[in-house]
C-alpha positions as CSV (number, residue, x, y, z in Angstrom):
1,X,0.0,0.0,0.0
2,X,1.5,3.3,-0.7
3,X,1.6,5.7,2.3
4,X,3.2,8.6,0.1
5,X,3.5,9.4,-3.4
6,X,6.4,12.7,-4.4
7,X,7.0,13.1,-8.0
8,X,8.8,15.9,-9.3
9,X,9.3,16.9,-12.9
10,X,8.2,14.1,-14.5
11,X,5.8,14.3,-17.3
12,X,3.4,17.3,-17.0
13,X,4.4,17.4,-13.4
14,X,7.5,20.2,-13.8
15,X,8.0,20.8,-10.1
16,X,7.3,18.8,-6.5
17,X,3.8,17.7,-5.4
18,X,3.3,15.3,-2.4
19,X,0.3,12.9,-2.1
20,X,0.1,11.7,1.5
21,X,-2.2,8.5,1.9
22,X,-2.2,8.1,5.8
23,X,-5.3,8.6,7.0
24,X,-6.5,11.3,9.0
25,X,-5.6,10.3,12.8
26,X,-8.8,10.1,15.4
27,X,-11.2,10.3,12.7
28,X,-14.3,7.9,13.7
29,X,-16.4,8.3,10.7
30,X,-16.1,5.9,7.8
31,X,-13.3,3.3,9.6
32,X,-14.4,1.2,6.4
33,X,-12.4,3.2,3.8
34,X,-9.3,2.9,5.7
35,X,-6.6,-0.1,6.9
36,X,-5.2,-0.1,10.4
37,X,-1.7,-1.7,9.1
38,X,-0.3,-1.1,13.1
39,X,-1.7,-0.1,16.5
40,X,-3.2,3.5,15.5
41,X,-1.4,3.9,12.3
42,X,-4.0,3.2,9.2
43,X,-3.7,4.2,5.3
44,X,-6.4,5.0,3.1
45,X,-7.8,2.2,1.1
46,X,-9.2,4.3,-1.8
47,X,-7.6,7.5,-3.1
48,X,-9.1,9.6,-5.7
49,X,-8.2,12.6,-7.9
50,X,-9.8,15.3,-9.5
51,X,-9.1,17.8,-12.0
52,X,-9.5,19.5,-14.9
53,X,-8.0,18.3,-18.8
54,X,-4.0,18.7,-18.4
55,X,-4.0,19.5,-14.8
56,X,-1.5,16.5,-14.6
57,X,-3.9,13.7,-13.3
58,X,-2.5,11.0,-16.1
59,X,0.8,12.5,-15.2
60,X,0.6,10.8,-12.0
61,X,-0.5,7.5,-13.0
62,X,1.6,7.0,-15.9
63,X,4.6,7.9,-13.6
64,X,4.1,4.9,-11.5
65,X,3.6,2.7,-14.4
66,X,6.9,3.8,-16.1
67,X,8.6,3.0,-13.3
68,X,7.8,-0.3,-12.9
69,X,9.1,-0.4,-16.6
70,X,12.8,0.7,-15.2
71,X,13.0,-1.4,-12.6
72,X,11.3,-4.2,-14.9
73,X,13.7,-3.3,-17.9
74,X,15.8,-6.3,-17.1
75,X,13.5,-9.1,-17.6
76,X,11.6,-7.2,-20.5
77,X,14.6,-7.1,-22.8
78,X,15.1,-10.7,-22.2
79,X,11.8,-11.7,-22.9
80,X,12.2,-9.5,-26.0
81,X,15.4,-11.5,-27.1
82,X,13.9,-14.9,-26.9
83,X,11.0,-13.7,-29.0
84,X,13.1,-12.0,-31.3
85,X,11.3,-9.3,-31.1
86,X,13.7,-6.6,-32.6
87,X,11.5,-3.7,-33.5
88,X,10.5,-3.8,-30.2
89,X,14.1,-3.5,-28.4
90,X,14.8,-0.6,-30.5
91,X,12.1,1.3,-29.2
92,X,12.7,0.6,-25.6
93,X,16.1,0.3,-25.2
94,X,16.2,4.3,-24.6
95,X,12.8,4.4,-23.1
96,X,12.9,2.3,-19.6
97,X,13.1,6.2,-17.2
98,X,9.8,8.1,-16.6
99,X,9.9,10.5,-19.0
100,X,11.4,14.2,-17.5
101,X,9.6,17.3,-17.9
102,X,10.5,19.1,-21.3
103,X,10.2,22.6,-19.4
104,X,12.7,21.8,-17.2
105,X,15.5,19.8,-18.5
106,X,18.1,21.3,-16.2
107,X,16.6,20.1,-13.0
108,X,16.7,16.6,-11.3
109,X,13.8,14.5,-11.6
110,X,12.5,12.5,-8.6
111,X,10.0,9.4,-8.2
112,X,9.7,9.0,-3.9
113,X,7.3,6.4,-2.9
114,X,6.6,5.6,1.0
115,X,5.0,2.0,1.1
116,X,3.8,-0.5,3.5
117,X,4.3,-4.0,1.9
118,X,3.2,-7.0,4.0
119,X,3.7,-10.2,1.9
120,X,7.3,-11.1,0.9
121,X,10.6,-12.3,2.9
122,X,10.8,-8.7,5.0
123,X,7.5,-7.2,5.7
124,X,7.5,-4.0,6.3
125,X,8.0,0.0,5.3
126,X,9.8,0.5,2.1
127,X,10.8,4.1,0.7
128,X,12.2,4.2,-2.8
129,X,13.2,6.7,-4.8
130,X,14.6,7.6,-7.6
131,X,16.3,10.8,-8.6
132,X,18.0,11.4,-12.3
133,X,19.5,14.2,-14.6
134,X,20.5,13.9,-18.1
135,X,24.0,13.0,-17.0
136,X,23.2,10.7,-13.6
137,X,21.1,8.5,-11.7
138,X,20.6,7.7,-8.1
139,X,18.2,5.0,-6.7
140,X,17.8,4.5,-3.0
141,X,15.7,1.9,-1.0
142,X,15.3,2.1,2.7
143,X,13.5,-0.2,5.1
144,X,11.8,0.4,8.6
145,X,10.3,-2.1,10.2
146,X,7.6,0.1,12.3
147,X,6.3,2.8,11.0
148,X,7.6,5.3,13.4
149,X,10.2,3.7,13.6
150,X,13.4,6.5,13.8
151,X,15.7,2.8,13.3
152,X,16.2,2.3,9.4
153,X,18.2,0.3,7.3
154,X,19.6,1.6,4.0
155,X,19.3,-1.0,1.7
156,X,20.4,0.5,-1.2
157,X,22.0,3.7,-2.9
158,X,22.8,3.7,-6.3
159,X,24.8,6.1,-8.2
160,X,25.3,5.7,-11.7
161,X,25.7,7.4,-15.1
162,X,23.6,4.9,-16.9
163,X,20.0,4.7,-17.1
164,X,19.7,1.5,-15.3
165,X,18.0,0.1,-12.1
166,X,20.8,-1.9,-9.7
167,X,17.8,-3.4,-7.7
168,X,16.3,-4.6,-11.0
169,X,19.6,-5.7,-12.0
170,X,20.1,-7.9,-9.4
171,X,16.6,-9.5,-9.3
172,X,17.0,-10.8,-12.5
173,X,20.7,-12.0,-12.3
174,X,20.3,-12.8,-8.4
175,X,22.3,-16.7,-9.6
176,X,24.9,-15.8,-11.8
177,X,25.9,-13.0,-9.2
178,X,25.7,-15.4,-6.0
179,X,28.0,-17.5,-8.5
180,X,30.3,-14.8,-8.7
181,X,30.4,-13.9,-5.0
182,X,30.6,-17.1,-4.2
183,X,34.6,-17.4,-6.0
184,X,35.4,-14.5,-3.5
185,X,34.3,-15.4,-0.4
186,X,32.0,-16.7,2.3
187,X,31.3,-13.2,3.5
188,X,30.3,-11.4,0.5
189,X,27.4,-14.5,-0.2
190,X,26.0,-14.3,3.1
191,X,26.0,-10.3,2.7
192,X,24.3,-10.5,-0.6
193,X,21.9,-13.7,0.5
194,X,20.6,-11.1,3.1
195,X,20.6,-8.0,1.6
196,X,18.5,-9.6,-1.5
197,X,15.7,-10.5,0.6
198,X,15.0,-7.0,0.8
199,X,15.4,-6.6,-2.9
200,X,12.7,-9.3,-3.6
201,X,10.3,-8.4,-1.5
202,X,10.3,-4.6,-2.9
203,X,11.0,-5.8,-6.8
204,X,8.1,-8.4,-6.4
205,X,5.4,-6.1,-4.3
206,X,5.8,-3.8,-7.3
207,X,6.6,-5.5,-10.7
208,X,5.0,-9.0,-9.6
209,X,2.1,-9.4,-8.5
210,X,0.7,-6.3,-6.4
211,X,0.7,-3.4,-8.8
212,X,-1.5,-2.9,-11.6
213,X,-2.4,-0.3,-13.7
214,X,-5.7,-0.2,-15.6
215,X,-5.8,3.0,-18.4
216,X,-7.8,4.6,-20.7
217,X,-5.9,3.6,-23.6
218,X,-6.4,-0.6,-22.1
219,X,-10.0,-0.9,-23.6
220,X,-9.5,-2.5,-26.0
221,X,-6.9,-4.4,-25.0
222,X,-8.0,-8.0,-23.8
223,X,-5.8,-11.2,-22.6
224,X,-7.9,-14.1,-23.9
225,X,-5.9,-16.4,-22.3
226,X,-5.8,-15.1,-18.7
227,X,-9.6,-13.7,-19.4
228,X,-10.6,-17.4,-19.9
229,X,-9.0,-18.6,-17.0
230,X,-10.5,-16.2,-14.9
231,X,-13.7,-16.8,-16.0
232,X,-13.3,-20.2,-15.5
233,X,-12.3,-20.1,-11.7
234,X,-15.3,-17.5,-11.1
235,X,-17.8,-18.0,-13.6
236,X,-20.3,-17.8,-10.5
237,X,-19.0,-14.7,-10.3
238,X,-18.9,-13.7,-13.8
239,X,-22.4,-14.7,-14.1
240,X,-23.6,-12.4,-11.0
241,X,-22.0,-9.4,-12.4
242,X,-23.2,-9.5,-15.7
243,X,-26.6,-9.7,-14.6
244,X,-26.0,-6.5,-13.3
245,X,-24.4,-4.8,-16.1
246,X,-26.1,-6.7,-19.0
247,X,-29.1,-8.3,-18.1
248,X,-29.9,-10.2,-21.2
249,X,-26.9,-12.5,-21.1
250,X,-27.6,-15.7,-18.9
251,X,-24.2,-17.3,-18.9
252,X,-21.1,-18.3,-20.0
253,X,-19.9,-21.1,-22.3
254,X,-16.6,-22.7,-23.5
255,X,-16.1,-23.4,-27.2
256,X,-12.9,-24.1,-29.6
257,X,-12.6,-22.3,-32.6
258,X,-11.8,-23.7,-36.1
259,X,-8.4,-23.8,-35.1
260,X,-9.1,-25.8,-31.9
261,X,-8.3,-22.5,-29.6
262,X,-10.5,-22.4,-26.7
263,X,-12.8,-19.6,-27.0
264,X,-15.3,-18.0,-24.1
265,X,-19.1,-17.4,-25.2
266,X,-22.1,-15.5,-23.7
267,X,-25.0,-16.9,-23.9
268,X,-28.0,-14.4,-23.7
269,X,-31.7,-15.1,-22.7
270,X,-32.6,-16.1,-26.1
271,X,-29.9,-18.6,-26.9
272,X,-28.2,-16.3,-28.7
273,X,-23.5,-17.0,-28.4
274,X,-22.2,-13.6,-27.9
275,X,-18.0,-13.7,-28.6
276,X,-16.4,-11.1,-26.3
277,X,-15.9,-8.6,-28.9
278,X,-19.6,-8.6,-29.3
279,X,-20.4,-7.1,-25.4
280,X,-20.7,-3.5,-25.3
281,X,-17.4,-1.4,-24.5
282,X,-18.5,-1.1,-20.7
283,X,-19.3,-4.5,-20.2
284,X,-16.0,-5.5,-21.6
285,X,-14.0,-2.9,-19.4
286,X,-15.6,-4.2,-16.6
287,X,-14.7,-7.8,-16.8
288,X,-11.3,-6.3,-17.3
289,X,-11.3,-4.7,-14.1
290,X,-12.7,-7.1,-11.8
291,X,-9.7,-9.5,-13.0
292,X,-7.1,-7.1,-11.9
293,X,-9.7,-6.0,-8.8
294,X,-9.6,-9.5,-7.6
295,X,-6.0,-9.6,-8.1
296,X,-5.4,-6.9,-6.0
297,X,-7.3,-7.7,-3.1
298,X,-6.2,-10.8,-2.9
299,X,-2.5,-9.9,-3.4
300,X,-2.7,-6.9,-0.8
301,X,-1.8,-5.0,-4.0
302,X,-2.8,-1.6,-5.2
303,X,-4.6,-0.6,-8.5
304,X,-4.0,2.6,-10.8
305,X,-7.0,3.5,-12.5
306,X,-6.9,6.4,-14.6
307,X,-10.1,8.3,-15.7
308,X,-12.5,5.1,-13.6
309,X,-15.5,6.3,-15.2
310,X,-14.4,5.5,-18.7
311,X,-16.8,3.7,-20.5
312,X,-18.5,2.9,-17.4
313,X,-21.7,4.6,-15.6
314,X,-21.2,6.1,-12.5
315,X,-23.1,2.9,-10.3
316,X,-20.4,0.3,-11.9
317,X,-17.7,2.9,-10.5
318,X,-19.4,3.1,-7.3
319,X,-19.2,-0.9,-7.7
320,X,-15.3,-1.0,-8.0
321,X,-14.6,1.3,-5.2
322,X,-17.6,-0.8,-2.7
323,X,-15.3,-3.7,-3.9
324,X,-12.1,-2.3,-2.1
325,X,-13.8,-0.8,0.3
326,X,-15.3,-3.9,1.9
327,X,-12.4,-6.3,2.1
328,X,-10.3,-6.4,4.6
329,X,-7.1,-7.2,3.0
330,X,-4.6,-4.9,2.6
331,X,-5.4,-3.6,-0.9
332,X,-5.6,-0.3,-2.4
333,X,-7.5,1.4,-5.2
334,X,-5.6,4.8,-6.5
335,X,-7.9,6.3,-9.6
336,X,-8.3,9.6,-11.2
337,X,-12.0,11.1,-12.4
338,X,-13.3,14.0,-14.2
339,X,-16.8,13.6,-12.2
340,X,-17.3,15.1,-8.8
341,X,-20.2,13.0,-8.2
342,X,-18.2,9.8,-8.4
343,X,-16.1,11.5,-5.6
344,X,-19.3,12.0,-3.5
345,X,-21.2,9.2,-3.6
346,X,-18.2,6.7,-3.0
347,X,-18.8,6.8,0.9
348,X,-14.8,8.1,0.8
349,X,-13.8,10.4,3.4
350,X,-12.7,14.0,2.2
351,X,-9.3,13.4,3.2
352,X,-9.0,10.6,0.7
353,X,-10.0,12.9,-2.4
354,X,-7.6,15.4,-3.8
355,X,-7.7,18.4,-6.4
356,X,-5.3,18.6,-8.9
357,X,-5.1,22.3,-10.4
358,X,-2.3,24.2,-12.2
359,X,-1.7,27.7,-10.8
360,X,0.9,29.9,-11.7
361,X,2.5,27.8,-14.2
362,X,2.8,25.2,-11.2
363,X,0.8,22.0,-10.3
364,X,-1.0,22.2,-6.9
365,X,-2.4,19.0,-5.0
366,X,-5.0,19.4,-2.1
367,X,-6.8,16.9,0.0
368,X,-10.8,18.4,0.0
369,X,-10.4,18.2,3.5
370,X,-8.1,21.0,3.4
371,X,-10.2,23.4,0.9
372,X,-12.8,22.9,3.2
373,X,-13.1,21.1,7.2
374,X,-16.7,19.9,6.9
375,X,-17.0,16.3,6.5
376,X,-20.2,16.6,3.8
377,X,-19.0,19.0,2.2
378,X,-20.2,18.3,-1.6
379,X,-17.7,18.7,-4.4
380,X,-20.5,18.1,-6.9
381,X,-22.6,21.0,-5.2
382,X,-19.7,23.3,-5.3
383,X,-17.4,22.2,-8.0
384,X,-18.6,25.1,-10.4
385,X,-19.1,27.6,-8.1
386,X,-16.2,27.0,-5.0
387,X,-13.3,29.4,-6.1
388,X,-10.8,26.9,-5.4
389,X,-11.8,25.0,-8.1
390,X,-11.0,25.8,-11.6
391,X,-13.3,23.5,-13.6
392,X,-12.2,23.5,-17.6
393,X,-13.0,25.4,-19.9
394,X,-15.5,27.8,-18.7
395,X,-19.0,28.6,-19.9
396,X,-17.6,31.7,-21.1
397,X,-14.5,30.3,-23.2
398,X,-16.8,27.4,-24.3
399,X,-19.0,30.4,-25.8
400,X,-16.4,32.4,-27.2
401,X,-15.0,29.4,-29.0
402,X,-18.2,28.4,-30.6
403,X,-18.5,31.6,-32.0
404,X,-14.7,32.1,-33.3
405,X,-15.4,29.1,-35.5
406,X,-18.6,29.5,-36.5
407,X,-17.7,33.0,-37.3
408,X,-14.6,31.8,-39.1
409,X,-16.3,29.3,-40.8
410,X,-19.5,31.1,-42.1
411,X,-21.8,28.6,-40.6
């Protein structure tokens, strides 16, 4: 679960904004939404962020994702080697860093994330981050073991002029370097045998099988394989939830093609085979998302959602969040929206929504709680009107730019 999130200069993010995840201490209300990971120290389950077109909410997102493509990079040009896949290497070979900030090439760029991981070898508090110029590149990883705890252990720091991750690095070729430690000495194995147990259980938690990221650009994008297996281990499931979303399909079927490929069908009240591609875009995003929901939740993971609503109405949104919301595993739902009434009616707590805003050339972060005290408060009611919000584009520039082309175009 992530506890903090700084990124600076990254993307459409050009200077330093801090999301903080811990949940408001001593608050009673709503004890559902949030995850008491020690005695009196509990994180937010769900986190959501608002804002306007370009106010950097993607930025965000896509930040996280590209860096599990660093510390990945590794194992993904392997995997591209065995599959020959060399159009694909020369594309990524220079693209495994978050992308900086084009405005400000001249300043560092940083990726700090504070996260409580509880499955792996060495539970506990992780804080990596990752700071990098044009000309260098440090990565750090540090481990507490409570929370508080003013004990830490720095497990890693990592200064180099390439653009390569050292706790990736040695993930991947943990074997062939034990081998090589192993010709020098006794000491140096039982040094790297313990520090790698902290490796793994960071590397793991957040390329393996904990983090996911679920975008706009992803619908249309569909895994038969692990979609069919899934189906297949919760088809009682599958069933329930489409007879929510799309009430005229009655089940699910398992076919092979003319090839002999095993192919999923819906079968709809009047007999009628549906293939996957023939479910509306919403019902097909869905299914998407409760595969990597159910992941999540069951890994302790955390998902990034960007723009939730896509596709979807606003009750299968409120679905998703209910879903993370009533476990009790140590999961985490991280999503961005356009739609203030996804934010209010998510039973979240105000301190677990924030407002994204550019202002003075500079992105701004705020929790609601902190625009304004009252626990039902409404961003819906106030969105347009509150003057801490700057919805986008105005009625008035939404006017004017009818007319300029209309005008321009003699319509």
């Amino acid at each position: 679960m992530f506890t903090k999130i700084i990124i600076e200069n990254i993307l459409g993010i050009n200077n330093k904004i801090e999301l903080d995840l811990m949940a408001t201490p001593k608050k009673k209300e709503k004890k559902d939404t949030i995850v008491e990971i020690e005695t009196n120290v509990n994180v937010n389950k769900v986190n959501g962020i608002i804002g306007a077109n370009a106010s950097g909410k993607s930025s965000i997102i896509h930040s996280l994702l590209e860096l599990r493509v660093f510390l990945a990079q590794y194992e993904i040009v392997e995997n591209a080697k065995k599959k020959n896949d060399d159009k694909f290497l020369k594309i990524i070979y220079n693209r495994f860093l978050p992308e900086r900030n084009f405005e400000n090439l001249n300043e560092d760029s940083e990726i700090t994330l504070e996260m409580y991981i509880p499955n792996g070898e060495i539970p506990g508090y992780y804080t990596y981050s990752l700071i990098y110029n044009n000309e260098k590149l440090n990565e750090k990883l540090i481990y507490r073991k409570k929370y508080r705890s003013k004990k830490y252990q720095v497990i890693e720091n990592f200064i180099t002029e390439t653009k390569r991750s050292d706790i990736g690095y040695k993930c991947f070729y943990k074997d062939s370097i034990l081998k090589d430690y192993e010709e020098v000495g006794k000491q140096l194995v039982d040094k790297f045998n313990e520090t790698i147990k902290y490796y793994k259980t960071f590397y793991q938690y957040y390329v393996g099988d904990s983090i996911y990221q679920i975008g706009i650009n992803d619908i249309d994008y569909i895994n038969m394989e692990e979609t069919i297996d899934f189906i297949k281990n919760n088809e009682d499931i599958i069933v329930r939830l489409l007879s929510i979303v799309d009430p005229k399909i009655e089940n699910v079927i398992f076919e092979n093609d003319e090839d002999g490929e095993e192919i999923v069908k819906f079968k709809t009240i009047r007999n009628v085979k549906l293939n996957i591609w023939d479910l509306s875009t919403g019902t097909r995003r869905i299914l998407q998302l409760l595969i990597t929901i159910l992941k999540t939740i069951k890994n302790n993971g955390v998902m990034l959602c960007d723009e939730i609503e896509t596709a979807l109405h606003r009750e299968l949104v409120q679905l998703i969040i209910q879903l993370y919301l009533k476990n009790v595993n140590c999961s985490q739902l991280f999503f961005t929206t356009h739609l203030p009434e996804i934010l209010d009616q998510s039973n979240m707590r105000n301190d677990q929504k924030f407002y994204l805003s550019s202002k003075n050339d500079k992105v701004v972060i705020q929790k609601i709680s902190q625009i304004n005290a009252r626990s039902d408060y409404s961003i819906s009611k106030n969105y347009y009107t509150d003057e801490h919000f700057m919805p986008q584009p105005s009625e008035k520039e939404i006017c004017d730019f009818c007319e300029y082309v209309i005008s321009k175009n003699n319509l």
